[in-house]
KEDRENMI-865634 format. One record per residue: residue number from 0; residue in three letters; x, y, z of N, C-alpha, C in turn. Coordinates in steps of 0.001 Angstrom, whole numbers. Layout:
<sites>
SITE  nuvo  vexdo  nx  ny  nz  cax  cay  caz  cx  cy  cz
SITE  NUM  Ala  X  Y  Z  X  Y  Z  X  Y  Z
...
</sites>
This chain:
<sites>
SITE  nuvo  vexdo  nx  ny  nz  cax  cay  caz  cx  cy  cz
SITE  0  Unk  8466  24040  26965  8133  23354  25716  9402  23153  24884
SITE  1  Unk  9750  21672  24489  11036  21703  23379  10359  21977  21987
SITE  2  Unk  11135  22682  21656  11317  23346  20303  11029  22285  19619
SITE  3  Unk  10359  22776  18038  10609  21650  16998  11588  21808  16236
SITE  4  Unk  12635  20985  15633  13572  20922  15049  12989  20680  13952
SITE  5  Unk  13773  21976  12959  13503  21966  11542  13187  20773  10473
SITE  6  Unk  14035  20116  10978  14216  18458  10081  12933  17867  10700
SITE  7  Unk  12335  17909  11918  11249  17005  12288  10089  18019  11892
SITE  8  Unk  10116  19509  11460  8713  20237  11103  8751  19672  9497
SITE  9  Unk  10017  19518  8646  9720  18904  7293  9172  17877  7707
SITE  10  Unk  9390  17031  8213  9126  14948  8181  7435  15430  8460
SITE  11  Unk  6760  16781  9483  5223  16907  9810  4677  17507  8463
SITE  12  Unk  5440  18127  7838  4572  18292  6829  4578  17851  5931
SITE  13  Unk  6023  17241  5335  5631  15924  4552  4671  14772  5067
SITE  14  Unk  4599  14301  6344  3245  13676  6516  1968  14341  6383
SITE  15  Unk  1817  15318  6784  649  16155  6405  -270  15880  5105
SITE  16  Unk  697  16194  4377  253  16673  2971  220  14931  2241
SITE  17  Unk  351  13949  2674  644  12363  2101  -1180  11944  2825
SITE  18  Unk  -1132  12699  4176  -2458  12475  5140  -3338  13519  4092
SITE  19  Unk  -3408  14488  3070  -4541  15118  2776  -4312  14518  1591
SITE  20  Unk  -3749  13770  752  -3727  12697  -253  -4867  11514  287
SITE  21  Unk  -3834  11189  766  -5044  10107  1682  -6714  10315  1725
SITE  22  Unk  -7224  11239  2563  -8363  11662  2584  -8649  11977  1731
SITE  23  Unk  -8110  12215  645  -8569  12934  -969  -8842  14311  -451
SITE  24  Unk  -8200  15047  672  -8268  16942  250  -7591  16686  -846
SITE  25  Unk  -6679  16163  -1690  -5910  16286  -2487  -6052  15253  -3261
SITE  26  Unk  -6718  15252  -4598  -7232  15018  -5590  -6478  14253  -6581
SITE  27  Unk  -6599  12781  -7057  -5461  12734  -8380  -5804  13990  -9664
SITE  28  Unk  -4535  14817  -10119  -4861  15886  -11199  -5176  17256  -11053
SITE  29  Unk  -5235  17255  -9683  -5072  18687  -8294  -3962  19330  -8716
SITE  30  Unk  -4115  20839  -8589  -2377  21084  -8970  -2128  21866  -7502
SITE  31  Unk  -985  21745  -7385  251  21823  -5824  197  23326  -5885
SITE  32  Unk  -841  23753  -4906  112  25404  -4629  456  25355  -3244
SITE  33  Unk  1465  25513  -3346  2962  26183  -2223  2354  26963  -1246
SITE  34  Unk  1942  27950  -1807  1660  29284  -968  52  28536  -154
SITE  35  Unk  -986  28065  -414  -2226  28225  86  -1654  26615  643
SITE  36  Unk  -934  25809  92  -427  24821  1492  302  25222  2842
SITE  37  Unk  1017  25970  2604  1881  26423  3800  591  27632  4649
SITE  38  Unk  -5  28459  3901  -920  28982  4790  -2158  27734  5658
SITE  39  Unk  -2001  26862  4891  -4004  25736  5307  -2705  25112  6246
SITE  40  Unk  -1177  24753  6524  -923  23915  7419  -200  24861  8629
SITE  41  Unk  -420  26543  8811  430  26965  9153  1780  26805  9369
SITE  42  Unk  2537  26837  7952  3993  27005  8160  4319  27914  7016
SITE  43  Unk  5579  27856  6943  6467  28475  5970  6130  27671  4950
SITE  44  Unk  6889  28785  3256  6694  27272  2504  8102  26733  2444
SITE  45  Unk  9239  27488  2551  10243  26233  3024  10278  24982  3167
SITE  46  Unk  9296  24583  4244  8707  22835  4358  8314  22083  3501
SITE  47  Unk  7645  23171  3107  6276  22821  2263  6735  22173  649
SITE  48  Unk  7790  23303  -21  8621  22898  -943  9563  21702  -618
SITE  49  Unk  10252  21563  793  10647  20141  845  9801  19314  638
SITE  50  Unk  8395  19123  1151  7972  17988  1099  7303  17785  -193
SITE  51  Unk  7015  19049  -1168  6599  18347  -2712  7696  17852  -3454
SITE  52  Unk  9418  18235  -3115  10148  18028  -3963  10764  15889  -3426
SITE  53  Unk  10199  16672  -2406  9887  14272  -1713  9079  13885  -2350
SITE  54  Unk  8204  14618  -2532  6993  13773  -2946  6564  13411  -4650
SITE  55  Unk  7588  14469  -5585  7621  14281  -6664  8914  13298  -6833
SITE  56  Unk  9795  12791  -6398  11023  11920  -6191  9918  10592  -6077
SITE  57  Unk  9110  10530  -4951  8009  9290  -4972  7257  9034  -5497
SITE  58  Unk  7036  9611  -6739  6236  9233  -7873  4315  9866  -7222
SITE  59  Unk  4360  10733  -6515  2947  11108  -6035  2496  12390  -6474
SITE  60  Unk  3839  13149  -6735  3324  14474  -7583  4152  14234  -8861
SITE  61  Unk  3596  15177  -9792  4219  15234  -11157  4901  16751  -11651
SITE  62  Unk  5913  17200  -11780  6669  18608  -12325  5926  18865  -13793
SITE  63  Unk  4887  19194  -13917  4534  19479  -15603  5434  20934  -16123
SITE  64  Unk  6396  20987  -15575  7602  22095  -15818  7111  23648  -15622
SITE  65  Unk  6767  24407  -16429  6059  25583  -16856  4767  25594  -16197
SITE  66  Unk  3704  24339  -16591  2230  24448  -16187  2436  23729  -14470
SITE  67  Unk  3362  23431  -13719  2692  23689  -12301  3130  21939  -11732
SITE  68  Unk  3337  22221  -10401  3280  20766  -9214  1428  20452  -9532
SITE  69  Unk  1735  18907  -9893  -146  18155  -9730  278  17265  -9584
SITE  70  Unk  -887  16460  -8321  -924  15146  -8033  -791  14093  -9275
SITE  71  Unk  -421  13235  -8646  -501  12457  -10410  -1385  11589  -10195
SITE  72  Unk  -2256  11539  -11270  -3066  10600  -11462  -2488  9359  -11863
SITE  73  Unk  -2832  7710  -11045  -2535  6682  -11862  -3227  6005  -12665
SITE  74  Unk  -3237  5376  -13604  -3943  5033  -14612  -3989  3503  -13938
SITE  75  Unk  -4436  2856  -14546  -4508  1915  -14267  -3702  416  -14880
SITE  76  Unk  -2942  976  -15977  -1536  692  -16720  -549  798  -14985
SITE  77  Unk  -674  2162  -14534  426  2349  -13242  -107  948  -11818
SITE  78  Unk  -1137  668  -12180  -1580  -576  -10961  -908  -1509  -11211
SITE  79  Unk  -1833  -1844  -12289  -847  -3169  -12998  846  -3283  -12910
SITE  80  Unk  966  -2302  -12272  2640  -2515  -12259  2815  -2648  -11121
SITE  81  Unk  2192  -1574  -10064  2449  -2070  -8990  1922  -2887  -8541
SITE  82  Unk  1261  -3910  -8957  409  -5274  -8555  1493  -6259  -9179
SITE  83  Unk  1769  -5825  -10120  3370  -6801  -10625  4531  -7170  -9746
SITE  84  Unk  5070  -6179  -9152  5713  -5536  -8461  5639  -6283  -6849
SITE  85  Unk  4465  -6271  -6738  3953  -6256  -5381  4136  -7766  -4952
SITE  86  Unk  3947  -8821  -6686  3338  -10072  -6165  4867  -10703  -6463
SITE  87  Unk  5489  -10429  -6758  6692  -10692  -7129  7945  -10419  -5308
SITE  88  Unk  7698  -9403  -5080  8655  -8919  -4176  7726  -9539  -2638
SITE  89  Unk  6726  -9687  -2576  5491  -9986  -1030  5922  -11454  -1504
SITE  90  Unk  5914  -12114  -2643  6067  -13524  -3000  7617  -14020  -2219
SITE  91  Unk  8474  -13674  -2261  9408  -13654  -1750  10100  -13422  -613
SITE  92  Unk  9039  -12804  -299  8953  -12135  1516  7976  -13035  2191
SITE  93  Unk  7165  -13816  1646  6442  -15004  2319  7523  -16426  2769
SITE  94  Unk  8542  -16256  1104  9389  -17345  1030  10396  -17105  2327
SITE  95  Unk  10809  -16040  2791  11554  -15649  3891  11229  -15997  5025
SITE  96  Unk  10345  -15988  4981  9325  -15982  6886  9448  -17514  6725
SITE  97  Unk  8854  -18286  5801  8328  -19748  5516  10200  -20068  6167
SITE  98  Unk  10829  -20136  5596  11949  -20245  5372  12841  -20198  7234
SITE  99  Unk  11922  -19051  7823  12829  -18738  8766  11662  -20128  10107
SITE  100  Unk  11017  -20473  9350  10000  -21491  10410  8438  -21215  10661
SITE  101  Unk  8592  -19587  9972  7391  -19214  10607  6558  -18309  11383
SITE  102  Unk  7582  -18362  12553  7205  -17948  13682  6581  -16287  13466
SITE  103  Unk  7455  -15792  12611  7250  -14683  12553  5400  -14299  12133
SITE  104  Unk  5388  -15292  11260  3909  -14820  10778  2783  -15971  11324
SITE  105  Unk  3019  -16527  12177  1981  -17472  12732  478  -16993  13276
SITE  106  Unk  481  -15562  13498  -677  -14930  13903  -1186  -14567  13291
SITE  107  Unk  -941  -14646  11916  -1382  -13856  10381  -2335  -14940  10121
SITE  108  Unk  -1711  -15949  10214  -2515  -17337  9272  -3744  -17609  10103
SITE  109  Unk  -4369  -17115  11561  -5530  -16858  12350  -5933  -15693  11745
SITE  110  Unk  -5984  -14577  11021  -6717  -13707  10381  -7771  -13640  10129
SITE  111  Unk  -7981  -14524  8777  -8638  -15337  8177  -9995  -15871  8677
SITE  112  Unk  -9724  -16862  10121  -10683  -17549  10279  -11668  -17241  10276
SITE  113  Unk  -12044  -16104  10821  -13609  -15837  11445  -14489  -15374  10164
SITE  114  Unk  -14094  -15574  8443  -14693  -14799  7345  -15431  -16350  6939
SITE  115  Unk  -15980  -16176  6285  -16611  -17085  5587  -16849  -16771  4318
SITE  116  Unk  -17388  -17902  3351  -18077  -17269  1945  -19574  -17853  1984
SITE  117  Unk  -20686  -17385  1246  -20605  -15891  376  -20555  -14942  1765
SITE  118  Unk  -20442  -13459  1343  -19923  -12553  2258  -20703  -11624  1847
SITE  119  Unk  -21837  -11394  2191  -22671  -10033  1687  -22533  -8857  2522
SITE  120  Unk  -22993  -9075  4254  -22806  -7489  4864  -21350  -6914  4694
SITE  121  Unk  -22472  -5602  4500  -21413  -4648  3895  -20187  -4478  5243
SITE  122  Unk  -20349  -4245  6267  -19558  -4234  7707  -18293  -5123  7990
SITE  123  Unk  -18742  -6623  7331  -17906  -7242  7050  -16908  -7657  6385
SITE  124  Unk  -17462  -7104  5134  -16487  -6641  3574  -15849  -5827  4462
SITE  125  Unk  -15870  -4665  4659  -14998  -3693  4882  -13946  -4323  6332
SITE  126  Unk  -14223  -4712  7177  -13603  -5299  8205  -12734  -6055  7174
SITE  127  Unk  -12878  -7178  6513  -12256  -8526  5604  -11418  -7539  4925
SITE  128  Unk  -11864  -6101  4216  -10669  -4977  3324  -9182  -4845  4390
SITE  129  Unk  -10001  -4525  5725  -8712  -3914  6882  -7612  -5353  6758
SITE  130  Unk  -8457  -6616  7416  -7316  -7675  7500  -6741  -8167  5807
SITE  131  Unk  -7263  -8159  5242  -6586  -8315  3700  -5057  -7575  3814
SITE  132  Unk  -5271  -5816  4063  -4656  -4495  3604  -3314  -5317  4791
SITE  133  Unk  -4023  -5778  6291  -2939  -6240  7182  -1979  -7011  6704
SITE  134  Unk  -2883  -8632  6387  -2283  -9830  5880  -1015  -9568  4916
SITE  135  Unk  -1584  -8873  3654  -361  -8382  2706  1241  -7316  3193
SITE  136  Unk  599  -6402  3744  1792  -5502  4551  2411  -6088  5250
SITE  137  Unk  1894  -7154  6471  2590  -7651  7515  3700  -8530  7103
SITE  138  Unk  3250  -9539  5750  3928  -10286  5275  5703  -9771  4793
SITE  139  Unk  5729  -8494  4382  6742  -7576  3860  7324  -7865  5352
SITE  140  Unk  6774  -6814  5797  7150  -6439  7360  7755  -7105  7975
SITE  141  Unk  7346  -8003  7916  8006  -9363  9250  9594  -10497  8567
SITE  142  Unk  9466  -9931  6859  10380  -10611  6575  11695  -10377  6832
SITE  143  Unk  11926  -9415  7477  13232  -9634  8122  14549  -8770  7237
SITE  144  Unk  13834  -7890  5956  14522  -7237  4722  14165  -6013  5014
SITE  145  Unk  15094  -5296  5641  14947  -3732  5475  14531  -3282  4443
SITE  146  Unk  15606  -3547  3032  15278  -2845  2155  14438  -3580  1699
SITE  147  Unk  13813  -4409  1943  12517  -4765  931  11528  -3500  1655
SITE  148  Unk  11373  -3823  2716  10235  -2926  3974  10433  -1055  2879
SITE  149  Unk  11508  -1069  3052  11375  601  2335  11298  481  846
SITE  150  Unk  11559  -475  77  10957  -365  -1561  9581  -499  -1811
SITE  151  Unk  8816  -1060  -928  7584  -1359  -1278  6391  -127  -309
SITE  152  Unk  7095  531  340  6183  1146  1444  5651  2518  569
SITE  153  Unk  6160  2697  -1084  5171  3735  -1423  4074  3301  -2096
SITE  154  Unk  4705  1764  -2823  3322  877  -3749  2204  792  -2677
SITE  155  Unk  2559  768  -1318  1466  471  -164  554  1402  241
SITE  156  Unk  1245  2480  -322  510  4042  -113  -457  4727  -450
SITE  157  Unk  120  3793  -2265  -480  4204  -3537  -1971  3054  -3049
SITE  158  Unk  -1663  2173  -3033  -2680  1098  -3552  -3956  1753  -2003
SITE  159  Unk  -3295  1705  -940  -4379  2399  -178  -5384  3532  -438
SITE  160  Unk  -4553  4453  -1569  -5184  5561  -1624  -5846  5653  -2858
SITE  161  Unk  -5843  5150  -3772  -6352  4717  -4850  -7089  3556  -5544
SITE  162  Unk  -7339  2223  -3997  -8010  1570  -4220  -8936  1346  -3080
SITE  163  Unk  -9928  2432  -2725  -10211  2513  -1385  -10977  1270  -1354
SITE  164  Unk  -12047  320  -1776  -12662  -730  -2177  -11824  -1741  -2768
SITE  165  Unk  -12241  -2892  -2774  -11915  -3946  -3254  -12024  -4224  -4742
SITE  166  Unk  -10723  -4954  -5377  -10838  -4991  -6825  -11519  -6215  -7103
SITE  167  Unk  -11455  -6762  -6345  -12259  -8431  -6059  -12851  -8285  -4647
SITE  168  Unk  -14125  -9557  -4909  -14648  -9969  -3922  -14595  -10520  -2952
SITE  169  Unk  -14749  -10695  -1784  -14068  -11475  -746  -14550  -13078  -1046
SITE  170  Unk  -15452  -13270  -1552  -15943  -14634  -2412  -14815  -14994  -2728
SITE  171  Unk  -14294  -14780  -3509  -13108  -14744  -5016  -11704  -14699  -3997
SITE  172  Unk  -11844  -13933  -3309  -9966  -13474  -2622  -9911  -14672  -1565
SITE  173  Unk  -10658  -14899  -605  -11034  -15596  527  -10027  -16669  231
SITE  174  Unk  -11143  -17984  -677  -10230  -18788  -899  -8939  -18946  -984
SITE  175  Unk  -8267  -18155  -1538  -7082  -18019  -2566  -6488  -17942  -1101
SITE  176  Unk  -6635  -16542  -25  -6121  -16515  1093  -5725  -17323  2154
SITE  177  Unk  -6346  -18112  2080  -7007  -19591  2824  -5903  -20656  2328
SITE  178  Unk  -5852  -20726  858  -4507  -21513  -111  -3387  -21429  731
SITE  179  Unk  -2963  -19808  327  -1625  -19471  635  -1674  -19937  2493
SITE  180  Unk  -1972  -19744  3121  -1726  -19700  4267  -2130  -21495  4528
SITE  181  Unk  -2352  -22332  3798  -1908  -23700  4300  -1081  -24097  3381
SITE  182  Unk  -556  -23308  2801  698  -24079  2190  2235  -23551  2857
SITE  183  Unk  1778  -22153  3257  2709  -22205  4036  2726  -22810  5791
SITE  184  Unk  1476  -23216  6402  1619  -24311  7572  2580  -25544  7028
SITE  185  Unk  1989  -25465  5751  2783  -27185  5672  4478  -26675  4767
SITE  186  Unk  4789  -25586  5446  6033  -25763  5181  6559  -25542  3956
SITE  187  Unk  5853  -25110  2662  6151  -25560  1353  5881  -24213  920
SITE  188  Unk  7420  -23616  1037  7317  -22093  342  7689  -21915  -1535
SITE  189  Unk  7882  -22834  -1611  7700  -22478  -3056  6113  -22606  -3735
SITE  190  Unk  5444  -23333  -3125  3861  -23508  -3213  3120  -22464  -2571
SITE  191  Unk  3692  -21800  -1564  3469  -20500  -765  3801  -19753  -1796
SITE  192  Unk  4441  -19090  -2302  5185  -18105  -3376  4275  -18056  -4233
SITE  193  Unk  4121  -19625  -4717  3473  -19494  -6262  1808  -18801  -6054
SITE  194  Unk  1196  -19079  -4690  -233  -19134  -4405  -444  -17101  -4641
SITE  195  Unk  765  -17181  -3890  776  -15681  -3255  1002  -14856  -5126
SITE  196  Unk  2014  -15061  -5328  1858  -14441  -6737  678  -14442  -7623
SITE  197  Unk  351  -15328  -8184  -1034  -16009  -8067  -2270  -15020  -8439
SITE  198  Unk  -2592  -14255  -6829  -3412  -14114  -6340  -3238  -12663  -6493
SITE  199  Unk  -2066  -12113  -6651  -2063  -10648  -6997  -2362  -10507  -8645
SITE  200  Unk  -1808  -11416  -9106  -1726  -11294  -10912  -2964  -11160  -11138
SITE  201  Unk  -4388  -12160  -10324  -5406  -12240  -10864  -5979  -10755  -10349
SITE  202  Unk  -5322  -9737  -9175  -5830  -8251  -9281  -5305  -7577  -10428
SITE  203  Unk  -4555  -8132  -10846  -3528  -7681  -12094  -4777  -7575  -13330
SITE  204  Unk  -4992  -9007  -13705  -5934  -9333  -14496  -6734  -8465  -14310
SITE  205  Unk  -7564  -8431  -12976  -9009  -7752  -13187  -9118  -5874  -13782
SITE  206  Unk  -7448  -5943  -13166  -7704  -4114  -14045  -7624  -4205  -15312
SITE  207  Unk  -7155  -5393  -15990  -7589  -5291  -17258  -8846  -5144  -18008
SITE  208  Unk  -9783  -5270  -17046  -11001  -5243  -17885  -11901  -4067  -16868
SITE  209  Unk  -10991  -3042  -16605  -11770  -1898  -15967  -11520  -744  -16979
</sites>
């Protein structure tokens, strides 16, 4: 059996503990104990303290100094930013791909097809959530920007884990999806950009009135 190397048992339990975020073992407003993490993942807390002092650097835990490591809760002031954020920097990463011909995202713009509107079963909403969550990530992904790919991969984290449902309807998103992806067939990434921005602002909007 090869050994695990120290540096790759931090990177497992910093995933660990991002995976019991995820699932909600770990709560927004939870507070971080050290000791009963490193016992529930069998390790040291060595690790364990690496991976909260990562994870408070990523904006996922909070140091309340004296009173203790806690998940941080985002408000919904913190969405709105990263929905700002999101439509601004993915807007630009559409303009890249558009830009490079395409090719890269040509299988994206088949996503789509098989949804229709209105959209009531529930089976299908949730299927239409998975390719949405795709459509948006892939778009980053494929643009060809390292550092875009690593600035945006904690807003992607956040928004997964804190928006397990849809802020809009697939009624409402569909279209808009449908926009962006024939404006960029026809080549026209600044009309691509604008659709794509667009379409996040109006998730922007809707936390305003939550």
């Amino acid at each position: 059996m090869i050994p695990v190397k120290k540096s790759s048992l931090k990177d497992l339990v910093y995933q660990q503990i991002k995976l019991m975020i995820s699932n909600k073992d770990l709560l927004p407003g939870d507070k971080v104990n050290r000791k009963q993490l490193a016992q529930l993942l069998g390790v040291s807390q060595t690790p364990v303290q690496d991976a909260i002092v990562r994870l408070i650097q990523e904006g996922l835990f909070e140091d309340k100094k004296s009173n203790g490591i806690y998940v941080r809760v985002f408000t919904n002031k913190d969405m709105q930013d990263i929905f700002a954020l999101r439509a601004g920097i993915e807007g630009i990463a559409l303009r890249l791909c558009i830009s490079k011909g395409c090719e890269e995202i040509e299988d994206l713009f088949k996503l789509f097809d098989s949804f229709t509107v209105p959209m009531t079963d529930s089976e299908e909403i949730a299927r239409y959530q998975k390719i949405d969550r795709m459509f948006h990530e892939q778009i980053i992904s494929r643009s060809g920007n390292e550092l875009m790919k690593d600035f945006v991969k904690d807003f992607s984290f956040i928004l997964r884990c804190y928006h397990k449902g849809l802020l809009r309807h697939p009624d409402e998103t569909l279209p808009e999806h449908l926009a962006i992806i024939q404006a960029a067939r026809e080549r026209n990434p600044e009309k691509a950009q604008n659709l794509l921005i667009a379409h996040h602002m109006a998730s922007y909007e809707r936390l305003s009135d939550l």
